[in-house]
N, C-alpha and C positions, 0 to 999 in steps of 0.2 A: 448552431454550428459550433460555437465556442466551448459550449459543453460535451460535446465529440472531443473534444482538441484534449481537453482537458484528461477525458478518461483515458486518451490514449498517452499521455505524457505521464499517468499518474503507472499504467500499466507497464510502459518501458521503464519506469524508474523503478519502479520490484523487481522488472527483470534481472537490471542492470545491478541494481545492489545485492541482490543474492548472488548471482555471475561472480562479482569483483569478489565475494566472500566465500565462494565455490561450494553455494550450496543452489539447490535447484527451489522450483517454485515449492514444487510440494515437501521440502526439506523446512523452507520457512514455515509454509502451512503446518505442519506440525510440532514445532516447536511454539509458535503461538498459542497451536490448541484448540483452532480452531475449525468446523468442522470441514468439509471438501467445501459442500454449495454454500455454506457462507463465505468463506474463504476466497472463494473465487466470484460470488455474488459481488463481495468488494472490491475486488480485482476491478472487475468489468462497471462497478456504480461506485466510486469512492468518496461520492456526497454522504452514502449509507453507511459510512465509518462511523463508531461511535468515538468519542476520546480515548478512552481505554481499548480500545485496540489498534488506536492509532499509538498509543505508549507501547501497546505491548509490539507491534511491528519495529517499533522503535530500540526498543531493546534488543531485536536482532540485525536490525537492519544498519541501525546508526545512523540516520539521517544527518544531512548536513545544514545549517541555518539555513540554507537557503531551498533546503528539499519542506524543512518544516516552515516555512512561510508559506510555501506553494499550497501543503497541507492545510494549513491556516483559513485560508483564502476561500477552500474550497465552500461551494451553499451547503450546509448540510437541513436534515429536515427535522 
């Protein structure tokens, strides 16, 4: 269940930082680069992040210490 919890906190927080930046989901997605169903594979599974596109979300998103600890945290595989 915690890992439910998780994707969806990791999903409102894209939301939300694109929103505050007044670009929409698929505005980020494309400035990243990358493509629809990866993009949104991450969205919805953000264990599957690699580092490098947790930088590159980074660079648009701006995360703030405490979005990138959360980040940190996450299991990846």
């Amino acid at each position: 269940m915690r890992k439910a919890i998780r994707q969806l906190d990791f999903k409102e927080m894209i939301r939300r930082k694109a929103h505050d930046l007044g670009m929409s989901l698929e505005q980020v997605r494309e400035k990243t680069g990358m493509s629809e169903s990866t993009f949104y594979r991450r969205v919805k599974h953000p264990s599957d992040l690699t580092l490098r596109e947790v930088y590159i979300l980074d660079l648009y998103l701006h995360f703030d210490d405490k979005e990138k600890l959360e980040l940190a945290n996450l299991k990846y595989r």
